[in-house]
C-alpha positions in Angstrom: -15.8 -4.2 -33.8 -13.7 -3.9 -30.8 -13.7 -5.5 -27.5 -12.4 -2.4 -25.6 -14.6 -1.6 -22.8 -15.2 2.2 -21.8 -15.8 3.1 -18.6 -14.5 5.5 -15.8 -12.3 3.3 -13.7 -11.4 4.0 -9.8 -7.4 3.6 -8.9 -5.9 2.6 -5.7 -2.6 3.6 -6.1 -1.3 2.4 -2.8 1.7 2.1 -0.3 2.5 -1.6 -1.1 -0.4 -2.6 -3.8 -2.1 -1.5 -6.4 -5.5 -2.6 -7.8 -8.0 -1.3 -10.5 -11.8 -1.6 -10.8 -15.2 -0.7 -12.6 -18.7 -0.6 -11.9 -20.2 -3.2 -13.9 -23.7 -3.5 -15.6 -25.3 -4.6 -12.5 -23.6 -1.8 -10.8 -21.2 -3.5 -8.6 -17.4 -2.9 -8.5 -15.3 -5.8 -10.3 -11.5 -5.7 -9.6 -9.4 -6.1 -13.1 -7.0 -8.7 -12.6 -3.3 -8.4 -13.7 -1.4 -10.2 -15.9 -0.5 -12.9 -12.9 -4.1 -13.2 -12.1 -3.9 -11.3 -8.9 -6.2 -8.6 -7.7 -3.4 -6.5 -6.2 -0.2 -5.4 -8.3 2.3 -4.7 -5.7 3.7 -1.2 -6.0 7.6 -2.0 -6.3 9.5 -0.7 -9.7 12.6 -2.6 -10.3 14.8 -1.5 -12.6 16.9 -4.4 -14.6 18.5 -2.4 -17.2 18.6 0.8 -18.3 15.9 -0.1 -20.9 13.8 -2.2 -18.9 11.8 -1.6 -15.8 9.7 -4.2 -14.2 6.3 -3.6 -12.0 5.2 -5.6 -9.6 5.2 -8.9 -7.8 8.6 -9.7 -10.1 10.3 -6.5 -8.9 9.5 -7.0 -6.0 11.2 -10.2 -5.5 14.3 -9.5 -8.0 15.3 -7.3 -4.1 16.0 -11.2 -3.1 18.2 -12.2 -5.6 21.6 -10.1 -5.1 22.5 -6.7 -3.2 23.2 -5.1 -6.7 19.1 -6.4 -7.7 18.3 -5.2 -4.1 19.7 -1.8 -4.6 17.8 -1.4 -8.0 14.3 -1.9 -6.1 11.7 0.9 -5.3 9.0 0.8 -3.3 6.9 2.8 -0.8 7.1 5.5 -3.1 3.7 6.9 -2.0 5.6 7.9 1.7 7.8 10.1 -0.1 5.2 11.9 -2.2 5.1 15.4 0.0 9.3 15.1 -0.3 10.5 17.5 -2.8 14.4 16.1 -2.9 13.8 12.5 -2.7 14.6 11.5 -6.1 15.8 7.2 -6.7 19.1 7.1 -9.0 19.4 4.0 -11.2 22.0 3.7 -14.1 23.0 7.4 -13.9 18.9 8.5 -13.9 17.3 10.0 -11.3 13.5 9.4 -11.0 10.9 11.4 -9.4 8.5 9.9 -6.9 5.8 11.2 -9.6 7.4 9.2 -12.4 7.5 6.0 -10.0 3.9 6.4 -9.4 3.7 7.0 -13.4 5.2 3.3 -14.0 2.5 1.7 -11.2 0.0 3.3 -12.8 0.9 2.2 -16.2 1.3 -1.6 -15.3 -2.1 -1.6 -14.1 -3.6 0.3 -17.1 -1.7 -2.2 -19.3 -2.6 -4.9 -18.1 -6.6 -4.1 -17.4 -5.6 -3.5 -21.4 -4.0 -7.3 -21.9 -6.1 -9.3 -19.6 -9.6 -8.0 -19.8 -9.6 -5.4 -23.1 -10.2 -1.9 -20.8 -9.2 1.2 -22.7 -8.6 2.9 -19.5 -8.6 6.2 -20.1 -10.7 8.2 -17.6 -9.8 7.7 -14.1 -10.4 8.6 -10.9 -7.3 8.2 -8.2 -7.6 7.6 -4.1 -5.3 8.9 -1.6 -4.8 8.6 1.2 -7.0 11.3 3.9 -4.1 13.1 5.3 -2.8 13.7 1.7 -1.9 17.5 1.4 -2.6 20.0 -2.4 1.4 18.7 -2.9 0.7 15.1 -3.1 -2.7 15.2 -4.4 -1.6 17.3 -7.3 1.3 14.7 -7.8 -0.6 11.8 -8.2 -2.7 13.3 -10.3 0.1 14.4 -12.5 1.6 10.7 -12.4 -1.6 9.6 -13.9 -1.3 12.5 -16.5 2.2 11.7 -17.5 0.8 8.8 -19.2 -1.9 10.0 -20.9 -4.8 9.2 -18.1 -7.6 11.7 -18.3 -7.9 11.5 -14.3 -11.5 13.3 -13.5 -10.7 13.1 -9.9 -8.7 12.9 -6.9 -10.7 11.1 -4.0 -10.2 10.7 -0.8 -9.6 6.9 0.0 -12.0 7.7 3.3 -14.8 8.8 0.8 -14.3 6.1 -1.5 -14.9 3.4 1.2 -18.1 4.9 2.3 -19.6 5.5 -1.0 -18.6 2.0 -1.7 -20.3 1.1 1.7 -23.4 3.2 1.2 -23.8 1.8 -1.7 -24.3 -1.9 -0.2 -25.8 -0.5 2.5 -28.3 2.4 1.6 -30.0 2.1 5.1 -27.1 4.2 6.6 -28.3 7.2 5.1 -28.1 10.3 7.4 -25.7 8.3 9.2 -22.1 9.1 10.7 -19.3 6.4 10.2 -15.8 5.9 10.9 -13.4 4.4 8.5 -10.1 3.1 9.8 -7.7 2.6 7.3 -4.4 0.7 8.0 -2.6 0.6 4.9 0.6 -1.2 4.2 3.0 2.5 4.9 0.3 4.9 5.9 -2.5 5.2 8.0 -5.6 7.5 8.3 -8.6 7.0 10.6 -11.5 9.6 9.2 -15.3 10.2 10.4 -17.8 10.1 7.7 -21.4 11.5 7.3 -23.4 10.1 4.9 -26.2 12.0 3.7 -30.0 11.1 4.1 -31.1 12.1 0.1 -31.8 8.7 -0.8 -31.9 9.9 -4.2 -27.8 10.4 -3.9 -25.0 9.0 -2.4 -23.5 12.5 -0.9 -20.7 12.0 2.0 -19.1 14.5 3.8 -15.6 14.4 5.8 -15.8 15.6 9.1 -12.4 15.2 10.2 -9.2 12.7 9.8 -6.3 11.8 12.0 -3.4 9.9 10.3 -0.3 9.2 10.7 1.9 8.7 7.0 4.8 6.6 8.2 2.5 4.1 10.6 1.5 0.6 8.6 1.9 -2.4 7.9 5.4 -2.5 6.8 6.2 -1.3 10.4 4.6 -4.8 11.7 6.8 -6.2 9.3 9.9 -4.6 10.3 9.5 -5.7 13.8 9.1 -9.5 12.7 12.2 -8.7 11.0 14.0 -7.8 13.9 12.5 -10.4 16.2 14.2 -12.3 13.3 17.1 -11.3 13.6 17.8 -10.8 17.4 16.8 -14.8 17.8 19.1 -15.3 15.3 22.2 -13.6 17.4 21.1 -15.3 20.6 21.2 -18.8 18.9 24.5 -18.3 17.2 26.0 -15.8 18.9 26.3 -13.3 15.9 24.8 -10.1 15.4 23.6 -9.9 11.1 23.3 -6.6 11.7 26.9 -5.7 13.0 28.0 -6.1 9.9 28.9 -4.1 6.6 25.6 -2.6 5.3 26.3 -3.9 1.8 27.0 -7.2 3.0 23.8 -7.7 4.7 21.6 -5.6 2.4 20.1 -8.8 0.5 19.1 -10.7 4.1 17.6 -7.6 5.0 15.3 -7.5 2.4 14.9 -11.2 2.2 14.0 -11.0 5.8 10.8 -8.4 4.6 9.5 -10.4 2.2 9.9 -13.2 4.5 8.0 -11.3 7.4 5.5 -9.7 5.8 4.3 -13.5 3.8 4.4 -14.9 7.6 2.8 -12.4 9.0 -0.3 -13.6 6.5 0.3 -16.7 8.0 -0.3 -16.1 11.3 -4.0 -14.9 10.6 -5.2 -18.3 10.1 -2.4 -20.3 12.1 -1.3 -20.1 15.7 2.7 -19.9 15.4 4.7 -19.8 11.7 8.8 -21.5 11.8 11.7 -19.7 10.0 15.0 -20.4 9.4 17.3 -18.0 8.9 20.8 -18.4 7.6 24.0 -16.3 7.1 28.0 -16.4 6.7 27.4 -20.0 7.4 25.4 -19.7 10.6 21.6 -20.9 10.7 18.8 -20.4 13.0 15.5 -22.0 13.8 12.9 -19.7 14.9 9.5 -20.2 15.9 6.6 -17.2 16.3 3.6 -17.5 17.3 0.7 -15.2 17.0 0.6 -14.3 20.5 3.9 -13.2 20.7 3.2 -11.0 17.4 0.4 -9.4 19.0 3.0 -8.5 21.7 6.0 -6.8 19.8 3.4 -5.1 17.9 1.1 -4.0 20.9 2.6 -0.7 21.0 1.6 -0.3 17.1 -1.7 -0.6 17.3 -2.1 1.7 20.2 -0.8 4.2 18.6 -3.8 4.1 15.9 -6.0 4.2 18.9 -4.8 7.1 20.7 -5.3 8.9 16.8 -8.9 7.2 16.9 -9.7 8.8 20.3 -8.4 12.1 19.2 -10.5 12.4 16.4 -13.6 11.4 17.9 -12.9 14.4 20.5 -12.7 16.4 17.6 -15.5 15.2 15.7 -17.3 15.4 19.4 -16.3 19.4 19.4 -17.7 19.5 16.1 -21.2 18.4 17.1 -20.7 15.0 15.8 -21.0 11.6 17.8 
């Protein structure tokens, strides 16, 4: 008899990572690992060779190994779903954002395949709140280029509060407010939850969002703090130079920030050094002064928070 499992299996196809999950016989939600034993699959394509094209935590760190790597690497692909020219060119192809999306999607259905025996077949895909009938229909047509029978396209907003209603049935007939701040997008959405507690029915009431605001942007400015330490130390500017030259310290200096960044929730101040064209620098930053460069970030989710609770307020709901 065969192992393979059949079920109907829910798809965060994100901005930076990936995961995929069941509801098991107990009927709680198990993540399937990947291949690498990770919950996540981050959401990066790299393209090696004209025959083979890498997903994941690899491709995403093949951007650190030369410009020409760096130049081969794909990812926050879901920010350019709504754009109908961006296309990404590698060994004389072009490639759709849909068919980026399709080669996430099939990592993570191969390897739910390989590491756990799921014959994922039928699936239903989040997005993101703010996601318009031009990317919704493209990310279901990424999971149909593969052959995924996808039942659904659900709001990632709805998703969280069935999830949450469903450890939490005393919140029926309730309103809620999920805040979601991705790794590229960002959505803030009011919730009701209905009082049936024979069903789990939620209904949106409104969503604010902003699809170029997430964690990436705290990342970036790391980055720069990076590298304006690094030209008051040595007296050179990295970024004064030729684009090409600098292109593999620029993403080195993402991966870097983003992994310290981790680090500073559980420790008070993370070092760095940072070298280049025979200059080095020894940085220091501390949580505190991350909070600051990134003060203005967070506000801005905020002032989209308070505007949609004035709207939610105009629609009767508080």
């Amino acid at each position: 008899m065969s192992n393979e499992k059949k079920h109907v299996y829910g798809i965060d196809l994100g901005t930076t990572y990936s995961a995929i999950a069941f509801i098991n016989e107990y009927g709680k939600a198990d993540i399937i690992k990947n291949s690498e034993g990770n919950a996540i699959t981050a959401s990066v394509v790299y393209f090696e060779n004209a025959s083979n094209i890498i997903v994941g935590e690899t491709a995403k760190e093949a951007g650190r190994q030369s410009k020409d790597d760096a130049a081969r690497v794909v990812d926050f692909v879901k920010r350019q779903m709504s754009n109908k020219d961006y296309s990404f060119e590698a060994f004389g192809k072009e490639y759709s954002p849909v068919e980026i999306s399709s080669m996430i999607l099939k990592r993570i259905v191969n390897d739910a395949k390989e590491t756990a025996g799921h014959d994922v077949k039928d699936v239903v895909i989040t997005y993101p709140a703010y996601f318009g009938e031009l990317e919704r229909t493209r990310t279901r047509q990424a999971g149909e280029l593969i052959g995924l029978n996808v039942i659904e396209i659900l709001d990632e907003p709805v998703a969280a509060a069935l999830n949450y209603g469903l450890e939490k049935p005393d919140i029926k007939g309730h309103n809620i407010i999920v805040y979601d701040l991705g790794g590229g997008t960002f959505d803030v959405t009011v919730i009701r939850i209905g009082n049936d507690p024979n069903k789990d029915e939620v209904t949106v009431v409104c969503t604010e969002g902003d699809h170029q605001l997430g964690g990436k942007d705290w990342d970036n400015r790391i980055s720069q703090y990076y590298l304006d330490k690094f030209e008051e130390q040595t007296g050179f500017d990295i970024r004064s130079s030729d684009p090409e030259e600098i292109h593999e310290t620029i993403y080195n200096l993402r991966i870097i920030a983003e992994k310290n960044k981790k680090t500073l929730t559980s420790r008070e101040s993370v070092g760095q050094k940072v070298a280049y064209g025979g200059n080095e620098a020894k940085i220091e930053l501390t949580r505190r002064q991350f909070d600051e460069m990134t003060e203005d970030l967070l506000d801005r989710t905020l002032i989209l928070t308070d505007k949609l609770l004035e709207t939610a307020k105009e629609k009767g709901v508080t």
